[in-house]
VMD Tcl script that builds the backbone (N, CA, C; Angstrom):
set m [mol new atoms 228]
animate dup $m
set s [atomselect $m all]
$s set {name element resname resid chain x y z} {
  {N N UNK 1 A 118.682 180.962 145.054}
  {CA C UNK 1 A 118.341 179.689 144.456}
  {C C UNK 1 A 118.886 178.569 145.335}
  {N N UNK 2 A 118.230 177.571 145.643}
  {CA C UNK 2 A 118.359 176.716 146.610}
  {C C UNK 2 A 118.746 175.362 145.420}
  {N N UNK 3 A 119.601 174.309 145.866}
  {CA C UNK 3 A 119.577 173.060 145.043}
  {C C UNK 3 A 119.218 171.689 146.605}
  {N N UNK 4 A 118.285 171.286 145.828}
  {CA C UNK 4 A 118.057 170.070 145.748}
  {C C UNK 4 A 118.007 168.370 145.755}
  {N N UNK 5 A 118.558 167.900 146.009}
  {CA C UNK 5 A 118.951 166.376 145.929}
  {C C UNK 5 A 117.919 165.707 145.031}
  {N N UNK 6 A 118.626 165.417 144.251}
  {CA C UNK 6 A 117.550 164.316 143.624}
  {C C UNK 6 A 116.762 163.403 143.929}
  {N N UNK 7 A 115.422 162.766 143.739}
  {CA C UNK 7 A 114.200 161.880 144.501}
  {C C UNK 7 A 115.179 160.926 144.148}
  {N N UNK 8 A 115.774 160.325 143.411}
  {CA C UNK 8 A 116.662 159.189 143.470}
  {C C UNK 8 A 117.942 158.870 144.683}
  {N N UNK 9 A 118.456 159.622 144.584}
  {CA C UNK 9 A 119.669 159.764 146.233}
  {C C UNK 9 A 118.821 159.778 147.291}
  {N N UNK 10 A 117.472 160.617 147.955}
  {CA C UNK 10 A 116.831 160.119 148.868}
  {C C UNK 10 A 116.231 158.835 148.637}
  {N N UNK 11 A 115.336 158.609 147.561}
  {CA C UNK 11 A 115.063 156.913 147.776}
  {C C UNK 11 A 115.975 155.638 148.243}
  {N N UNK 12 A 117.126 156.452 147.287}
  {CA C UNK 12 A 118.189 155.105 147.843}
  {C C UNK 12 A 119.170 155.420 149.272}
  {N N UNK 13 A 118.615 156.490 150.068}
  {CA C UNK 13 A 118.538 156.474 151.460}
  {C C UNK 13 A 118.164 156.312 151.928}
  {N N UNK 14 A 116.878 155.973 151.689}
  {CA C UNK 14 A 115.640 155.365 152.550}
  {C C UNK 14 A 115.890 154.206 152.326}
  {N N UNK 15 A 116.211 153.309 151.648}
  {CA C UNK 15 A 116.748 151.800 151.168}
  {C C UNK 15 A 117.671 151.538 151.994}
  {N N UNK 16 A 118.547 152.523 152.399}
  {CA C UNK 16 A 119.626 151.803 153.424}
  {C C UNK 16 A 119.604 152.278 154.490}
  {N N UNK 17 A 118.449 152.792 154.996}
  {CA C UNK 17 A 118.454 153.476 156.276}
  {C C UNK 17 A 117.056 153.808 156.957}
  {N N UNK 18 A 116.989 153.336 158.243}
  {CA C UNK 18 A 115.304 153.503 158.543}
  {C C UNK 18 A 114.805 154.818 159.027}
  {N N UNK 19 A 115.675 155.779 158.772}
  {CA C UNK 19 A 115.455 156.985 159.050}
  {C C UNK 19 A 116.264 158.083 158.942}
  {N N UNK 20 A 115.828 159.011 157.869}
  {CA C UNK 20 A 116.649 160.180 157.023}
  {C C UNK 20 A 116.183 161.232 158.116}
  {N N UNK 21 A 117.044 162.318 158.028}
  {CA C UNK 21 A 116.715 163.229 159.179}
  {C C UNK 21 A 117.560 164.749 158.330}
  {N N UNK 22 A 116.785 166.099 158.011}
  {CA C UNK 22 A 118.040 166.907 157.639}
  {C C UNK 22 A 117.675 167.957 159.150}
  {N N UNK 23 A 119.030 168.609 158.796}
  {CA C UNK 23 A 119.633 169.063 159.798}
  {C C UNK 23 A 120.272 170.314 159.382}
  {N N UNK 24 A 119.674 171.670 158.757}
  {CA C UNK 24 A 120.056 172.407 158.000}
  {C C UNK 24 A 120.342 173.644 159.215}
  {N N UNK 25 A 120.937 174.830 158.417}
  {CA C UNK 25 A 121.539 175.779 159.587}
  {C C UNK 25 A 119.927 176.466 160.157}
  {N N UNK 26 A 119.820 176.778 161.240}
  {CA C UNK 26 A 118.462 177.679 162.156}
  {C C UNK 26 A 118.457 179.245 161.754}
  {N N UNK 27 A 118.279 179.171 160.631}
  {CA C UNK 27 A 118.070 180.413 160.282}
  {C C UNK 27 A 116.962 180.312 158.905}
  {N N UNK 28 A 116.388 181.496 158.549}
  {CA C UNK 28 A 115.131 181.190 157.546}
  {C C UNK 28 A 115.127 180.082 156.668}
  {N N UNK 29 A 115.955 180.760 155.553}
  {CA C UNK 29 A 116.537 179.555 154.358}
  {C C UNK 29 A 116.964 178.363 155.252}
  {N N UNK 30 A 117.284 177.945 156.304}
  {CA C UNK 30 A 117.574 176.353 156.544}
  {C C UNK 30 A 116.326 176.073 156.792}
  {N N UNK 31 A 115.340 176.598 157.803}
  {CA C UNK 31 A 114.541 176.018 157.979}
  {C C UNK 31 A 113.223 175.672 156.409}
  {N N UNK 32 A 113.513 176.654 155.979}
  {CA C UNK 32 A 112.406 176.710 154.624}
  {C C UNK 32 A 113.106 175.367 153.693}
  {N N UNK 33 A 114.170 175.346 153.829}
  {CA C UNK 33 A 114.657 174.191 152.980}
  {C C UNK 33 A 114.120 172.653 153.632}
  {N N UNK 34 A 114.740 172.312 154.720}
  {CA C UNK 34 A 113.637 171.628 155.456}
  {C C UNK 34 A 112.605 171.264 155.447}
  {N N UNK 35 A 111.988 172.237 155.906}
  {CA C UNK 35 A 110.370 171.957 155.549}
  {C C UNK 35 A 110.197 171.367 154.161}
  {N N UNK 36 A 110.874 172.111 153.063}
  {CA C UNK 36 A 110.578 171.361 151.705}
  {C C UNK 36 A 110.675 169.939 151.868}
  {N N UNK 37 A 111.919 169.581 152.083}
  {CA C UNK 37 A 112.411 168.321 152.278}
  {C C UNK 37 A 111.679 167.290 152.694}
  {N N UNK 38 A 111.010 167.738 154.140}
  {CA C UNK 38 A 110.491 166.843 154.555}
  {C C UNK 38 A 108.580 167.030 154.180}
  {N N UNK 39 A 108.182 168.150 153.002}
  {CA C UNK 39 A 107.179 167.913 152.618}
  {C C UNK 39 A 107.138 166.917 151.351}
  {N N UNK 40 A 108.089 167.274 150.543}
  {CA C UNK 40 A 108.484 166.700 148.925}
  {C C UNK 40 A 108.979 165.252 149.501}
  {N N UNK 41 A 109.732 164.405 150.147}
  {CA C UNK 41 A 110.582 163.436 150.580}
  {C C UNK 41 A 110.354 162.760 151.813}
  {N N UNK 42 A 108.779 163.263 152.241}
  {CA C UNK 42 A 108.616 162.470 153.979}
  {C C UNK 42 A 109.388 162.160 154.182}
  {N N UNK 43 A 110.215 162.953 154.738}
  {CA C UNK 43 A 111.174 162.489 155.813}
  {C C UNK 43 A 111.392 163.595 156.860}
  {N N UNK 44 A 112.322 163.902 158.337}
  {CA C UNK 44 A 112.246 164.593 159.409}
  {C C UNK 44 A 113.159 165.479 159.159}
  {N N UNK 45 A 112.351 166.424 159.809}
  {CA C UNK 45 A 114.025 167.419 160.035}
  {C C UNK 45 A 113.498 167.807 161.434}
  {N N UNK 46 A 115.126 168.788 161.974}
  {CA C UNK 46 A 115.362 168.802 163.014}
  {C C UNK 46 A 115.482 170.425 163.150}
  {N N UNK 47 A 115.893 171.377 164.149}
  {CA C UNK 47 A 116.611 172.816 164.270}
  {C C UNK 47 A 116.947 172.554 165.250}
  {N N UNK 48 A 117.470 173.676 166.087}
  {CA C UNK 48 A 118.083 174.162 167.090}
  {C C UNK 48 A 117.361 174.537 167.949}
  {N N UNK 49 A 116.027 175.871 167.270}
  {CA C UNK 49 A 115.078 176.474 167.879}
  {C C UNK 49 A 115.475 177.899 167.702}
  {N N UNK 50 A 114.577 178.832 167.789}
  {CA C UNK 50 A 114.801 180.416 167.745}
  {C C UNK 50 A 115.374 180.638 168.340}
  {N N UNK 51 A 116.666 181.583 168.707}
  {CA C UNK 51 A 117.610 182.169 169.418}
  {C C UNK 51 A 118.541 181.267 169.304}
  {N N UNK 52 A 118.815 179.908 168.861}
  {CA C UNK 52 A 119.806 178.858 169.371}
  {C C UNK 52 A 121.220 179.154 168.342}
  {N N UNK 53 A 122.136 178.750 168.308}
  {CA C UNK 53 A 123.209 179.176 167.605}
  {C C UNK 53 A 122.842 178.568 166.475}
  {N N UNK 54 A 123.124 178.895 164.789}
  {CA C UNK 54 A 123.303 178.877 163.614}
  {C C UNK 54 A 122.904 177.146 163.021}
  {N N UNK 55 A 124.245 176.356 163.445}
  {CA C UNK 55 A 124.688 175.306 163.034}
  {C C UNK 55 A 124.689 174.079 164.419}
  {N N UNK 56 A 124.592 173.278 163.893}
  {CA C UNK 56 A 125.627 172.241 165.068}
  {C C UNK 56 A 126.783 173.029 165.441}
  {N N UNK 57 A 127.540 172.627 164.328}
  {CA C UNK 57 A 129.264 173.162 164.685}
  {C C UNK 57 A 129.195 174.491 165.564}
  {N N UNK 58 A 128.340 175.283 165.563}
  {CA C UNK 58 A 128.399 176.766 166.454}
  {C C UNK 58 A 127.518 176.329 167.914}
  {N N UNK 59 A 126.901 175.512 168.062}
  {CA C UNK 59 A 126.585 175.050 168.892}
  {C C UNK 59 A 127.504 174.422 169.885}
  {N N UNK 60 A 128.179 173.156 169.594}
  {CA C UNK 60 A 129.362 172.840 170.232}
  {C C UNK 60 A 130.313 173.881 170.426}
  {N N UNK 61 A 130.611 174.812 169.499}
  {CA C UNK 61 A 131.454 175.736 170.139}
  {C C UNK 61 A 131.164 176.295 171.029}
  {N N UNK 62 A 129.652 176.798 171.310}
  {CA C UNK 62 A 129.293 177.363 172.665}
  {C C UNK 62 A 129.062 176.759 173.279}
  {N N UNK 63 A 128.685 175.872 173.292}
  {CA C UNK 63 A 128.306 175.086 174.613}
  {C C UNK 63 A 128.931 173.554 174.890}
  {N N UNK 64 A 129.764 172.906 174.076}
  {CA C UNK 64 A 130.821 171.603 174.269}
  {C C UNK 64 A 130.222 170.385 173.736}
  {N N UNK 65 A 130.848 169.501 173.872}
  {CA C UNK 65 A 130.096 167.986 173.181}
  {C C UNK 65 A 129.159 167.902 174.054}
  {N N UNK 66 A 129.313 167.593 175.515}
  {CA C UNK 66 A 128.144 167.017 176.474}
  {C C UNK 66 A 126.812 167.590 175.972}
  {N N UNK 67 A 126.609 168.398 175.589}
  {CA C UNK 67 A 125.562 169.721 175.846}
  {C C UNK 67 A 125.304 169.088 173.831}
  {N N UNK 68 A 125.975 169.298 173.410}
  {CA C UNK 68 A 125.717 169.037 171.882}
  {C C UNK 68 A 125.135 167.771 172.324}
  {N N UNK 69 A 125.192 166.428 172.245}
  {CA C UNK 69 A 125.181 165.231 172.011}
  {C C UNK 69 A 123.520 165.330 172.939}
  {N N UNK 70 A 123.082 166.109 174.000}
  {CA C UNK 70 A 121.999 166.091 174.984}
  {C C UNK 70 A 120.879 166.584 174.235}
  {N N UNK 71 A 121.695 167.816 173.208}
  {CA C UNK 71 A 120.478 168.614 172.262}
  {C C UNK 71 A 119.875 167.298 171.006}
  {N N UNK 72 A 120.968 166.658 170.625}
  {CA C UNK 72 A 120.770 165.776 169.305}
  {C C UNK 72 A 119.803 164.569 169.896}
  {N N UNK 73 A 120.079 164.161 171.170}
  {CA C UNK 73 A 119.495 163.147 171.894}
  {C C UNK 73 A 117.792 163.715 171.903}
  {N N UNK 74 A 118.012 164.463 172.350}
  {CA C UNK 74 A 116.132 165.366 172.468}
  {C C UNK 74 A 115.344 165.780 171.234}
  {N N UNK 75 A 116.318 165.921 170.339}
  {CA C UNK 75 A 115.797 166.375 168.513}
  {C C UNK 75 A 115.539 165.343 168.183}
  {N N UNK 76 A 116.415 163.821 168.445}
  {CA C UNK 76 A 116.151 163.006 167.423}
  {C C UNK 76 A 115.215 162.124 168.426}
}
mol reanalyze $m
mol bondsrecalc $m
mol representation Tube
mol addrep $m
C-alpha cells in the first residue's frame, strides 16, 4: 500500500513554487509512484535510470557530490 499526499499540499506547492519535481528511489514501486504523481498532479519526476544506484543518497556514495550535482543538473 502506497500513501499519497493530499491534492491540497501539492496545490499549495504549486502556489509557492514554479516547479514540483518527485524524486522517488529507481526501483519499481518508486518509479510507479511517480508516474502516479505526475499523472494525478501534473507535475515532473525524475530517476536515476536502469542499473543506476537506488537513491540520491546511494548515488553520492558511489560516485561523490561533483558527479551527484552533474546527474541532478541533466535530470532537472
Amino acid at each position: 500500500m502506497r500513501a499519497i499526499l493530499h491534492e491540497s499540499i501539492i496545490e499549495e506547492l504549486k502556489s509557492r513554487f514554479t516547479r514540483i519535481v518527485v524524486f522517488f528511489d529507481n526501483d519499481e514501486a518508486g518509479i510507479e509512484s511517480a508516474e502516479l504523481y505526475e499523472s494525478l498532479f501534473n507535475i515532473d519526476m525524475i530517476h536515476t535510470g536502469i542499473g543506476e544506484e537506488k537513491d540520491p543518497s546511494g548515488y553520492y556514495k558511489k560516485w561523490g557530490l561533483e558527479p551527484t550535482k552533474q546527474l541532478l543538473k541533466e535530470l532537472l
